[in-house]
Biopython code that builds the backbone (N, CA, C, O; Angstrom):
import numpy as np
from Bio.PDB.StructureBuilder import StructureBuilder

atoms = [
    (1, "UNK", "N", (121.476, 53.500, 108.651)),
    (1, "UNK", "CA", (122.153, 52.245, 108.391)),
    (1, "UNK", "C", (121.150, 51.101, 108.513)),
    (1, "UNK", "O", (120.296, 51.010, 109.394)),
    (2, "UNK", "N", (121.351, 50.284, 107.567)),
    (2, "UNK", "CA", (120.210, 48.901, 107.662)),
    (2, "UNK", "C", (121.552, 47.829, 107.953)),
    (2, "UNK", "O", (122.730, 47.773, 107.600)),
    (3, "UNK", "N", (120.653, 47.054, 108.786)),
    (3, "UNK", "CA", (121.433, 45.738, 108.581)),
    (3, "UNK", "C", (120.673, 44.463, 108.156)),
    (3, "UNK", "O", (119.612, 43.854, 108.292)),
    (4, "UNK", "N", (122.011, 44.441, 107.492)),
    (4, "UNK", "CA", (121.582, 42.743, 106.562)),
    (4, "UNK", "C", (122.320, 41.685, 106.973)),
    (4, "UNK", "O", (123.470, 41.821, 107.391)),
    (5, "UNK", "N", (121.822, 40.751, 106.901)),
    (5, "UNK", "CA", (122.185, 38.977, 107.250)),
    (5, "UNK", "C", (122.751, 38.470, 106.177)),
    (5, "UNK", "O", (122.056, 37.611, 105.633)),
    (6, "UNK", "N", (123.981, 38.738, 105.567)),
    (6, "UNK", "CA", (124.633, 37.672, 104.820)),
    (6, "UNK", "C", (124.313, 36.048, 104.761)),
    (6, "UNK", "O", (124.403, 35.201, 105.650)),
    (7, "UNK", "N", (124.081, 35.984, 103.969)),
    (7, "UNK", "CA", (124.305, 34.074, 103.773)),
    (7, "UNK", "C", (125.566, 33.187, 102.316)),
    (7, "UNK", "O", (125.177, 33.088, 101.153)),
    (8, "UNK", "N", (126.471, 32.859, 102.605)),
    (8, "UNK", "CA", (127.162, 32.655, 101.496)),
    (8, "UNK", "C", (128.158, 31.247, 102.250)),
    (8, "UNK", "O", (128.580, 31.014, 103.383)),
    (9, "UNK", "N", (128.211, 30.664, 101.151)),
    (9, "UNK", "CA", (129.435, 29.424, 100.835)),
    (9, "UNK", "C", (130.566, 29.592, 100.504)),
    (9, "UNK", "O", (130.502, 29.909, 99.317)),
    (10, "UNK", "N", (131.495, 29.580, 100.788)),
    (10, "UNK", "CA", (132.698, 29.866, 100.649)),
    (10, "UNK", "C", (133.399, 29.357, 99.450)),
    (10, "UNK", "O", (134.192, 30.016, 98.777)),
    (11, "UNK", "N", (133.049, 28.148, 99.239)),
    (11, "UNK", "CA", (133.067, 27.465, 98.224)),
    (11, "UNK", "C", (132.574, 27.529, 96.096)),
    (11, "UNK", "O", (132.872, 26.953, 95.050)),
    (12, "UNK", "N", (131.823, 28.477, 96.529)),
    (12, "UNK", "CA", (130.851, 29.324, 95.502)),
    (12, "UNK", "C", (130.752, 30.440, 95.341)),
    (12, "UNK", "O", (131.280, 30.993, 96.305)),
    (13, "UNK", "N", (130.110, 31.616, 94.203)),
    (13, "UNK", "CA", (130.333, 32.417, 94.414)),
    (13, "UNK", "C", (129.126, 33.394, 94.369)),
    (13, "UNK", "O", (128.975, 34.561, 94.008)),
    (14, "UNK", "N", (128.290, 32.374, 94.914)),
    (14, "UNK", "CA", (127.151, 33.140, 95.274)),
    (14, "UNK", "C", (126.973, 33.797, 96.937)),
    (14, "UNK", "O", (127.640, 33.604, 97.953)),
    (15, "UNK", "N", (125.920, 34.532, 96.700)),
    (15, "UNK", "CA", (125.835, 35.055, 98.087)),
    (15, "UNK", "C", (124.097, 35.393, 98.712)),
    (15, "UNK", "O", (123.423, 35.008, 97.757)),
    (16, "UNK", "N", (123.451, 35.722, 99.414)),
    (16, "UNK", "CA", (122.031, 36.378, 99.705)),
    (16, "UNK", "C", (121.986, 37.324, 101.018)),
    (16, "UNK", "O", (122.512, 37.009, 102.086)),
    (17, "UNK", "N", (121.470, 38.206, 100.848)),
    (17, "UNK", "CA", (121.346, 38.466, 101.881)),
    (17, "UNK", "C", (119.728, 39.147, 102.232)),
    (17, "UNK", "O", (118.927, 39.577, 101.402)),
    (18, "UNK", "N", (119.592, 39.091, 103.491)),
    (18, "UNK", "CA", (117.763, 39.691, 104.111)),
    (18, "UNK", "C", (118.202, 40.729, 105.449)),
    (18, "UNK", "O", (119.037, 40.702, 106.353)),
    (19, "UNK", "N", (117.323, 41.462, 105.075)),
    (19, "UNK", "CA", (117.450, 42.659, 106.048)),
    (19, "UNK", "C", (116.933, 41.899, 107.695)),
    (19, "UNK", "O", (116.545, 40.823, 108.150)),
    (20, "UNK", "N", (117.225, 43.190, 108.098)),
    (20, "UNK", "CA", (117.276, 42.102, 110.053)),
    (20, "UNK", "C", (116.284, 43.163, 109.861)),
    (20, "UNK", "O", (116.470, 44.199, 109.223)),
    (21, "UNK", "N", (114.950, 42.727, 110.618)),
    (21, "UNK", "CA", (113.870, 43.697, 111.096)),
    (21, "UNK", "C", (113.803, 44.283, 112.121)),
    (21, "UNK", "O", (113.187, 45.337, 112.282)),
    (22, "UNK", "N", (114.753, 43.368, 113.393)),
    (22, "UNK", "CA", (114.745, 43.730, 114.828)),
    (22, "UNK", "C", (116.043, 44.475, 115.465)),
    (22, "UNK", "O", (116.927, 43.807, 116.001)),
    (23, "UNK", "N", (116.111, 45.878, 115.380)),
    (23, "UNK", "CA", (116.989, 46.536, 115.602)),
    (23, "UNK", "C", (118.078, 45.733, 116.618)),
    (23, "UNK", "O", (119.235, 46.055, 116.350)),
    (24, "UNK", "N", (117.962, 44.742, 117.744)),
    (24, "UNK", "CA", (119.279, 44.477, 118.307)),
    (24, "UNK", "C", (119.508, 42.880, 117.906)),
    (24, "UNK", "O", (120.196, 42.123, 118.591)),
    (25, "UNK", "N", (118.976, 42.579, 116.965)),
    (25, "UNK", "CA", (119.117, 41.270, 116.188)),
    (25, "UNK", "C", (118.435, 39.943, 117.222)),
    (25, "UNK", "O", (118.679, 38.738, 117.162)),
    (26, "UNK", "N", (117.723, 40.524, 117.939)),
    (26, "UNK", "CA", (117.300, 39.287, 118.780)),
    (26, "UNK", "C", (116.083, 38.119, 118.747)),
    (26, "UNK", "O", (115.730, 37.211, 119.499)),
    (27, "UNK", "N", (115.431, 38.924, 116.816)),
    (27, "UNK", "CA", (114.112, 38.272, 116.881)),
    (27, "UNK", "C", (114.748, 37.503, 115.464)),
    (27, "UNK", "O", (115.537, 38.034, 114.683)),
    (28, "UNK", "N", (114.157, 36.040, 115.348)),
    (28, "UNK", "CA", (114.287, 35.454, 114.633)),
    (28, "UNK", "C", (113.279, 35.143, 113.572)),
    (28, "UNK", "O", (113.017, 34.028, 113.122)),
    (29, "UNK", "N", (112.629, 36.559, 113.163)),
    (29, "UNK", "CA", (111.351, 36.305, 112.788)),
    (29, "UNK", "C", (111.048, 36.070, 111.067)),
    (29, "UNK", "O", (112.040, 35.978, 110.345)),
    (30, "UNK", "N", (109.692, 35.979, 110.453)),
    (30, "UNK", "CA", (109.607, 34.893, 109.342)),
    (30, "UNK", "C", (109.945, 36.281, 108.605)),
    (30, "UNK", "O", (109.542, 37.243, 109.257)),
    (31, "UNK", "N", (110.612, 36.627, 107.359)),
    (31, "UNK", "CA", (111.043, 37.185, 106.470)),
    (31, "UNK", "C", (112.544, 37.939, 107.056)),
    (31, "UNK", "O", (112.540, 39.162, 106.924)),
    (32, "UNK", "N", (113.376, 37.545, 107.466)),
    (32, "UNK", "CA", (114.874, 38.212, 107.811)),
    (32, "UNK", "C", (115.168, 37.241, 108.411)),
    (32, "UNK", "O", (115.003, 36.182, 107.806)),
    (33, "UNK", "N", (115.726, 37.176, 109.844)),
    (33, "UNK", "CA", (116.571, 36.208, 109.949)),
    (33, "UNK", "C", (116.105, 35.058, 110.066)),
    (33, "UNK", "O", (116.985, 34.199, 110.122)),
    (34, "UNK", "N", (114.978, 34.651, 110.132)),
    (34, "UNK", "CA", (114.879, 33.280, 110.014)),
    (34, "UNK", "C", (114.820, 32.662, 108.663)),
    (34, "UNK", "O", (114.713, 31.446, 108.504)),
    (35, "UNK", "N", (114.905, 33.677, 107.524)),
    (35, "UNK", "CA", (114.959, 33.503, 106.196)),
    (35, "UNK", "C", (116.397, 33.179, 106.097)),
    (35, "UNK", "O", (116.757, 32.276, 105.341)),
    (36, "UNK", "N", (117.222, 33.829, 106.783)),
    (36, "UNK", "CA", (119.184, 33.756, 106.630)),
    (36, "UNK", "C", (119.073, 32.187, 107.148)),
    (36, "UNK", "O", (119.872, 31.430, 106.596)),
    (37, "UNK", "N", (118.382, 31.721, 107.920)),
    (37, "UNK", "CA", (118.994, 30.670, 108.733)),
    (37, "UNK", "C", (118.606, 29.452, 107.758)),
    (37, "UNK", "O", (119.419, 28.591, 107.418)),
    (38, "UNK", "N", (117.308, 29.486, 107.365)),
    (38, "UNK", "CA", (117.012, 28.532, 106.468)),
    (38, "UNK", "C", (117.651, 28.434, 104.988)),
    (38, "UNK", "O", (117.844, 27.547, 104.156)),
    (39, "UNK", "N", (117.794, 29.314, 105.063)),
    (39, "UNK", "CA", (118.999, 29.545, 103.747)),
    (39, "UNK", "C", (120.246, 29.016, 103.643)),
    (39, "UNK", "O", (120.831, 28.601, 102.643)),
    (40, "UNK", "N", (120.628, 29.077, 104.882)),
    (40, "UNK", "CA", (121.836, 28.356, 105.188)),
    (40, "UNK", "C", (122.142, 26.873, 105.795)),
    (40, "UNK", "O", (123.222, 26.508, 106.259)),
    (41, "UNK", "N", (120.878, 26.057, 105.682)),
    (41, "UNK", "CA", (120.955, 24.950, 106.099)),
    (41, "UNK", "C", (119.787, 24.799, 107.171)),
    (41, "UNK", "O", (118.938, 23.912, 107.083)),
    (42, "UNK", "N", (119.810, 25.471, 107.896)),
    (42, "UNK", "CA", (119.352, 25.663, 109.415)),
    (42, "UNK", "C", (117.747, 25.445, 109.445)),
    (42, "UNK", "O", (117.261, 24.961, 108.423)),
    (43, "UNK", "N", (116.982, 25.718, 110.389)),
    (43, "UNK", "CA", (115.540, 25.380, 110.203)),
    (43, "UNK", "C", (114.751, 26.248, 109.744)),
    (43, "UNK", "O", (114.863, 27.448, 109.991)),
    (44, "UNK", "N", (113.614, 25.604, 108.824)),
    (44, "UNK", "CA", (112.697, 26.413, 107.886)),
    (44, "UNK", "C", (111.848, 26.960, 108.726)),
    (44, "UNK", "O", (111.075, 26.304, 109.423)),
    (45, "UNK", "N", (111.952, 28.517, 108.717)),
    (45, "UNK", "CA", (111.043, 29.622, 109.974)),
    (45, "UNK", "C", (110.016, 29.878, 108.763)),
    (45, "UNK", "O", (108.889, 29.608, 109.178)),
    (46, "UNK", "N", (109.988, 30.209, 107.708)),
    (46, "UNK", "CA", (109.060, 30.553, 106.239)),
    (46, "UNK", "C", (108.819, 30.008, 105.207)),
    (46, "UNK", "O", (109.514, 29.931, 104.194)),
    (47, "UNK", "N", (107.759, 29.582, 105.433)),
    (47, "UNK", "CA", (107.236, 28.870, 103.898)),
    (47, "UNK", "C", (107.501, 29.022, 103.000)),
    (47, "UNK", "O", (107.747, 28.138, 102.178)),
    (48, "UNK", "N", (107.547, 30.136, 102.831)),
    (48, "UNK", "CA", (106.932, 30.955, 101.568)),
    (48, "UNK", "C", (108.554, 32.007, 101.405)),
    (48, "UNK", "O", (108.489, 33.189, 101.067)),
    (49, "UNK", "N", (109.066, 31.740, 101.522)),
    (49, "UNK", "CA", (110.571, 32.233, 101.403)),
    (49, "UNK", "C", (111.011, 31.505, 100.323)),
    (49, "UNK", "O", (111.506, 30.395, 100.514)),
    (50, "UNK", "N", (110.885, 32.047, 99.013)),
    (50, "UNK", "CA", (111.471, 31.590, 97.827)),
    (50, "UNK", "C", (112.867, 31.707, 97.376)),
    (50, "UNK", "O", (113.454, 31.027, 96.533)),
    (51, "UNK", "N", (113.329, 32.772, 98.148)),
    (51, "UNK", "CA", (114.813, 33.522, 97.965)),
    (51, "UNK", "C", (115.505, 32.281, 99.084)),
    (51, "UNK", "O", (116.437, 31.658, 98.574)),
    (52, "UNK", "N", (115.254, 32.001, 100.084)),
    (52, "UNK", "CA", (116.238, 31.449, 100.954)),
    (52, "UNK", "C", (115.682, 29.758, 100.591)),
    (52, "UNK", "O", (116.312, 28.824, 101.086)),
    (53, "UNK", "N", (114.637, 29.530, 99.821)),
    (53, "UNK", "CA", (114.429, 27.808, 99.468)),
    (53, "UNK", "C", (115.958, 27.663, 97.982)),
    (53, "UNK", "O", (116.857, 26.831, 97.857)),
    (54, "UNK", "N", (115.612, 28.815, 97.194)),
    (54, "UNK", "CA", (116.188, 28.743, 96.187)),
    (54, "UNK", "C", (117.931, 28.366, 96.348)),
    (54, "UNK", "O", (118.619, 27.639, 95.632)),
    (55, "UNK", "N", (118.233, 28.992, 97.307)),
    (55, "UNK", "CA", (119.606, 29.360, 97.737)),
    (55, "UNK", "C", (120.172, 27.697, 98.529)),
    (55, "UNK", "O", (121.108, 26.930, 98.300)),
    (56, "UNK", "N", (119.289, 27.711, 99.294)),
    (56, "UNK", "CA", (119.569, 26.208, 100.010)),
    (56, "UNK", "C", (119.362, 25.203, 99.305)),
    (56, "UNK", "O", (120.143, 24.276, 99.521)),
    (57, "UNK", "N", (118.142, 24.937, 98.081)),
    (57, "UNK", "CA", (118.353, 23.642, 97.248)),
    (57, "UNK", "C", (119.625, 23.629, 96.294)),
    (57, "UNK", "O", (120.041, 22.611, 95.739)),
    (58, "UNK", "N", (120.232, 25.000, 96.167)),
    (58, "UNK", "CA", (121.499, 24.861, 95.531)),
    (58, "UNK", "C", (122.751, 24.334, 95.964)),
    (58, "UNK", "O", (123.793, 24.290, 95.311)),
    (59, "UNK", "N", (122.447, 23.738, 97.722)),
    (59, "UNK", "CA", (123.539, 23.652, 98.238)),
    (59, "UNK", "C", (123.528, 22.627, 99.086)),
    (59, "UNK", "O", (124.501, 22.233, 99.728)),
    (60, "UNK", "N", (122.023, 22.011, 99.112)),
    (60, "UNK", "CA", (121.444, 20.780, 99.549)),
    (60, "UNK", "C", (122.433, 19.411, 99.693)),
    (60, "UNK", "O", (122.501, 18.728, 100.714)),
    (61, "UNK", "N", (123.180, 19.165, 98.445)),
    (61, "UNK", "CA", (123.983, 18.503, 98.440)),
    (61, "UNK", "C", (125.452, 18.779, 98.406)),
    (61, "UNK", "O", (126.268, 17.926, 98.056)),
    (62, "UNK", "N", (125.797, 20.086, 98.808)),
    (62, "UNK", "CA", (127.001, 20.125, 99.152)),
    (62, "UNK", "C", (127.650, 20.205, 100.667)),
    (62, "UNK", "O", (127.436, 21.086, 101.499)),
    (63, "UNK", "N", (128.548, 18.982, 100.809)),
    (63, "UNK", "CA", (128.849, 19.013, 102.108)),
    (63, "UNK", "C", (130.031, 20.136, 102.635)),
    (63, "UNK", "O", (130.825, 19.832, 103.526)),
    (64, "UNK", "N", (130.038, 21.410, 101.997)),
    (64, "UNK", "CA", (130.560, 23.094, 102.745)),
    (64, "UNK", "C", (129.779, 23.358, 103.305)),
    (64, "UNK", "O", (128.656, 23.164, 102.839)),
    (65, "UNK", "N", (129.911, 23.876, 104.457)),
    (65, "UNK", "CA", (129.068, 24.627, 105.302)),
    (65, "UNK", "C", (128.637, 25.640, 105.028)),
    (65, "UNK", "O", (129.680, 26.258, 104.815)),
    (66, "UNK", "N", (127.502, 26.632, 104.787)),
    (66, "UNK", "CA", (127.247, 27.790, 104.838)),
    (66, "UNK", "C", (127.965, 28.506, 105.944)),
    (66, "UNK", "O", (128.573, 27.954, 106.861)),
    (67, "UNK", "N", (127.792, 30.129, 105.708)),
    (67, "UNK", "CA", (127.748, 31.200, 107.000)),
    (67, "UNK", "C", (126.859, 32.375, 106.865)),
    (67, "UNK", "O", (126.439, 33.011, 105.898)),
    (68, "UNK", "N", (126.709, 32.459, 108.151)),
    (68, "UNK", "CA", (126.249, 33.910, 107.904)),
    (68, "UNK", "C", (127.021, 35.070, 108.880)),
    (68, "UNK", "O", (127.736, 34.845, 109.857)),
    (69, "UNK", "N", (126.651, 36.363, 108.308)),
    (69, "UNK", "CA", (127.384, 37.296, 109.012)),
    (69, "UNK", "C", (126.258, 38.356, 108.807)),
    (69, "UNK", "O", (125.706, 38.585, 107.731)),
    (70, "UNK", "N", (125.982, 39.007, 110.073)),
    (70, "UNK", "CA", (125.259, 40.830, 109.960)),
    (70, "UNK", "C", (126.062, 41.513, 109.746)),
    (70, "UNK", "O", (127.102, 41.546, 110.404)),
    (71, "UNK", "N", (125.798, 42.288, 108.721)),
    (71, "UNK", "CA", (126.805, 43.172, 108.482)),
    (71, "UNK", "C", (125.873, 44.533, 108.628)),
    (71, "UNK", "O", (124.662, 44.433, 108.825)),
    (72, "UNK", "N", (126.577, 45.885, 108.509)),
    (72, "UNK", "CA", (125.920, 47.260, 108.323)),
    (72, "UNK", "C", (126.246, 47.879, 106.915)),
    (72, "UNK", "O", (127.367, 48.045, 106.433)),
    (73, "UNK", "N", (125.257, 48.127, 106.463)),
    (73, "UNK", "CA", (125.214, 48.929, 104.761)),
    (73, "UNK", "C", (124.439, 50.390, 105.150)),
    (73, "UNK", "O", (123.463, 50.664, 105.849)),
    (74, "UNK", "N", (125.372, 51.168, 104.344)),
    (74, "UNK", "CA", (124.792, 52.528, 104.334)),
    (74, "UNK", "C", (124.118, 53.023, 103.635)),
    (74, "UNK", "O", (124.584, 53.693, 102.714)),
    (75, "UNK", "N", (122.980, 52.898, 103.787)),
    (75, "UNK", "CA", (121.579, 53.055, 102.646)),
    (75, "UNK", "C", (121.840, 54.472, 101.762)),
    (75, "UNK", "O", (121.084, 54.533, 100.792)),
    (76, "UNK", "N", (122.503, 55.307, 101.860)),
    (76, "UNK", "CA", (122.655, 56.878, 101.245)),
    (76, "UNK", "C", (124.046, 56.339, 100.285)),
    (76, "UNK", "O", (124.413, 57.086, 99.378)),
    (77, "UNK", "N", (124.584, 55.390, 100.456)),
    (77, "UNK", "CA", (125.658, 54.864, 99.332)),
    (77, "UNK", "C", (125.033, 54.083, 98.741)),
    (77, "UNK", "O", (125.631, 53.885, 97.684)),
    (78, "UNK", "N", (123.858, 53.301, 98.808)),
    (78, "UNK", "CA", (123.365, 52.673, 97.574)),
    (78, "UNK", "C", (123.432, 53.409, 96.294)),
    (78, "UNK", "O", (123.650, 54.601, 96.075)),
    (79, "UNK", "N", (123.165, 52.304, 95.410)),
    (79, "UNK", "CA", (123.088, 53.156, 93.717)),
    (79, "UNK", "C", (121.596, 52.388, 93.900)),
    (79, "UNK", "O", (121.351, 51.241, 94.275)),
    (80, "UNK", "N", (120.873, 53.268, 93.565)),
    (80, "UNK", "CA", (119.361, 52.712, 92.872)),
    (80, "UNK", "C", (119.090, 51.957, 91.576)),
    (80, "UNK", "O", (119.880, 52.225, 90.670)),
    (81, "UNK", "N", (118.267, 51.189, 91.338)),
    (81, "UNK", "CA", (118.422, 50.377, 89.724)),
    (81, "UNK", "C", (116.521, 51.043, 89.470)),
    (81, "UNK", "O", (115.505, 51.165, 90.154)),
    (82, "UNK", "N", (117.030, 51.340, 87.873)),
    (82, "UNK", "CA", (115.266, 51.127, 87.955)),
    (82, "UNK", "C", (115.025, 49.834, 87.636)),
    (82, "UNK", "O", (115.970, 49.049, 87.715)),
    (83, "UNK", "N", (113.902, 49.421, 87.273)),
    (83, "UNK", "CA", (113.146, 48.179, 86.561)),
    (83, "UNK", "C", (113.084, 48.546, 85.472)),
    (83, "UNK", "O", (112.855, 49.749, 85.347)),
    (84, "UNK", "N", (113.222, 47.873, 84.433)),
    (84, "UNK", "CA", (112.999, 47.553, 82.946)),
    (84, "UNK", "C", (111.658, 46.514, 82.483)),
    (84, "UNK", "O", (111.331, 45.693, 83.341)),
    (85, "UNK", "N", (111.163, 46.514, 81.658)),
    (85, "UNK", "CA", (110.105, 45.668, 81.987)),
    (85, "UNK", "C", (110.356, 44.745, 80.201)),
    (85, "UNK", "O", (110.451, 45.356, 79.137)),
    (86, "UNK", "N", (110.395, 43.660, 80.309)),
    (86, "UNK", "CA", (111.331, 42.892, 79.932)),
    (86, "UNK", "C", (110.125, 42.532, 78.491)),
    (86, "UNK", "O", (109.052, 42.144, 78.954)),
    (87, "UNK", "N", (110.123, 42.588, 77.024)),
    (87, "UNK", "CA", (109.548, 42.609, 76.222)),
    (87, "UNK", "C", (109.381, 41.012, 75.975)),
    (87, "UNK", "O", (110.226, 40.162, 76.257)),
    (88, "UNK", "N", (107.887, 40.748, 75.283)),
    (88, "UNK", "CA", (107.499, 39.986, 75.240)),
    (88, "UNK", "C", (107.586, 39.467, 73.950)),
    (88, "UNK", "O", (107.083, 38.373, 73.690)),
]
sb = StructureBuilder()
sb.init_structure("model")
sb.init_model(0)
sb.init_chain("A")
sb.init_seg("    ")
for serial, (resi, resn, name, xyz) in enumerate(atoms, 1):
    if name == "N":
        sb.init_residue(resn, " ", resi, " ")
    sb.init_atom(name, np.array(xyz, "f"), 0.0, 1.0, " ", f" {name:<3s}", serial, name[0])
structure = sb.get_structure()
């Protein structure tokens, strides 16, 4: 089981989520949850976090609150995607 950090607006119908790296969720470190937090309003832990800048300038000016939630996903129920490589 992996767990992931939801980030979503209630208001919208988008969503993101980043895997938690620290098995009892206690590290707030730069690519997972401090990526959820900045995503959601909260303070920028990663520069270089394009997924959680992208997500938050979309919402920059909306006064809904984000949330987040850890949830558990069962990696053996995923469906796999391949890549396509997109013609030029």
């Amino acid at each position: 089981m992996a767990k992931v950090v939801l980030v979503w607006n209630p208001q919208k119908t988008e969503c993101v989520g980043f895997l938690e790296r620290e098995p009892d969720g206690s590290t707030w470190d730069c690519g997972s949850d401090g990526d959820a937090e900045h995503a959601a309003g909260g303070m920028r832990w990663n520069p270089a976090s394009t997924l959680a800048d992208s997500f938050r300038e979309q919402y920059e000016d909306v006064d809904d609150e984000c949330f987040m939630q850890t949830i558990e996903v069962d990696q053996s129920l995923a469906d796999a995607v391949e890549r396509e490589e997109e013609e030029d």
